[in-house]
C-alpha positions as CSV (number, residue, x, y, z in Angstrom):
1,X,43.1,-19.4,4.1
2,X,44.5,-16.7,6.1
3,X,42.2,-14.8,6.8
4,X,38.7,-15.9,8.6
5,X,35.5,-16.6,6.9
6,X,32.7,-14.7,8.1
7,X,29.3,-15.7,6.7
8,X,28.1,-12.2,7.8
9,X,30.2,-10.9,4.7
10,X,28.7,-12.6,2.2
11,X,25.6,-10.4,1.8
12,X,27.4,-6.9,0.7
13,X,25.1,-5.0,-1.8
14,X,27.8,-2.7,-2.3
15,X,30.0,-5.4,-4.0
16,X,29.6,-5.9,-7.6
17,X,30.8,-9.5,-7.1
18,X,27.8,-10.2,-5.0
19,X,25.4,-9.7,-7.5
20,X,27.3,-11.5,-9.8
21,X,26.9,-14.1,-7.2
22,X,23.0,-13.7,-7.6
23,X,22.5,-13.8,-11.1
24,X,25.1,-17.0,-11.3
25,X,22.4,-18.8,-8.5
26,X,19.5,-17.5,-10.7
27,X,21.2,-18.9,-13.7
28,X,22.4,-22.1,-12.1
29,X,18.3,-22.4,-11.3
30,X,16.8,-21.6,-14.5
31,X,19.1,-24.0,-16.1
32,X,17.7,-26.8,-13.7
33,X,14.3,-26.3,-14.4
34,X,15.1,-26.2,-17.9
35,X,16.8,-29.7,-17.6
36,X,14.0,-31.2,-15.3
37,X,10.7,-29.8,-17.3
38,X,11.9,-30.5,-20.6
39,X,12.9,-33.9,-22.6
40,X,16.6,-32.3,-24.5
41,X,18.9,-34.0,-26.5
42,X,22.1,-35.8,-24.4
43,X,24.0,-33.3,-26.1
44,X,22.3,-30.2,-25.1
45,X,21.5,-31.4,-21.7
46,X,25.7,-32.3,-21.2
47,X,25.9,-28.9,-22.3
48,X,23.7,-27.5,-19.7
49,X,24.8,-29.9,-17.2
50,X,28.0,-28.3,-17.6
51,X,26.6,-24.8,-17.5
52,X,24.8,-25.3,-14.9
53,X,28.2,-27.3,-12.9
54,X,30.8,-23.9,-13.8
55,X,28.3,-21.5,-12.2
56,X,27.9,-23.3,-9.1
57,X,31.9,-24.0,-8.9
58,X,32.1,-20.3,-9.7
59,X,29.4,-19.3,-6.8
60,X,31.4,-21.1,-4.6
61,X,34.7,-18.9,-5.2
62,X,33.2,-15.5,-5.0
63,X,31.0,-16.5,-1.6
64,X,34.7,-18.0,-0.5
65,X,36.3,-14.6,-1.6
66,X,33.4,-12.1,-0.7
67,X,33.4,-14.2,3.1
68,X,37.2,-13.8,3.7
69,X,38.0,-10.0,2.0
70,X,36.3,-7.2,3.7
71,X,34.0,-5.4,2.8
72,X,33.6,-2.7,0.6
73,X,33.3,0.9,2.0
74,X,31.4,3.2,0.5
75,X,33.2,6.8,0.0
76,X,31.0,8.4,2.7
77,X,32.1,5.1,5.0
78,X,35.8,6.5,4.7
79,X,35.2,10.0,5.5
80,X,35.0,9.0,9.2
81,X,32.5,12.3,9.6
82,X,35.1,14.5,8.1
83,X,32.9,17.5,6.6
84,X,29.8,16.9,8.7
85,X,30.8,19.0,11.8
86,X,31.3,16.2,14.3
């Protein structure tokens, strides 16, 4: 990639994609207890396998993006001070 991947940017409230990233681990772990704790057809547990598989493939992209962008400011971030009398 070309830019480096900080771990310290993962965690970025401000992000929208982060919290997408914590409902997909959520999901991703509601689905395995739902696979481990009760006896499901093959077909429906392929289907939640599979579920369960895209979310944490997709968990891994946005930590991958959110880690190597920066992060968001927030509008009074970019104001430097301006307006405050410093």
């Amino acid at each position: 990639m070309a830019s480096e991947l900080k771990f310290a940017r993962l965690i970025q409230p401000r992000n929208p994609l982060f919290w997408v990233l914590i409902v997909l681990n959520g999901l991703s772990s509601a689905i395995s207890f739902v696979l481990h704790a009760y006896q499901l057809p093959i077909g429906t547990r392929l289907l939640l396998a599979g579920f369960a598989l895209g979310n944490v493939i997709a968990g891994i992209v946005i930590a991958l993006h959110l880690m190597a962008g920066e992060p968001l400011r927030d509008a009074r971030d970019a104001s430097d001070g301006a307006g405050t009398g410093r």
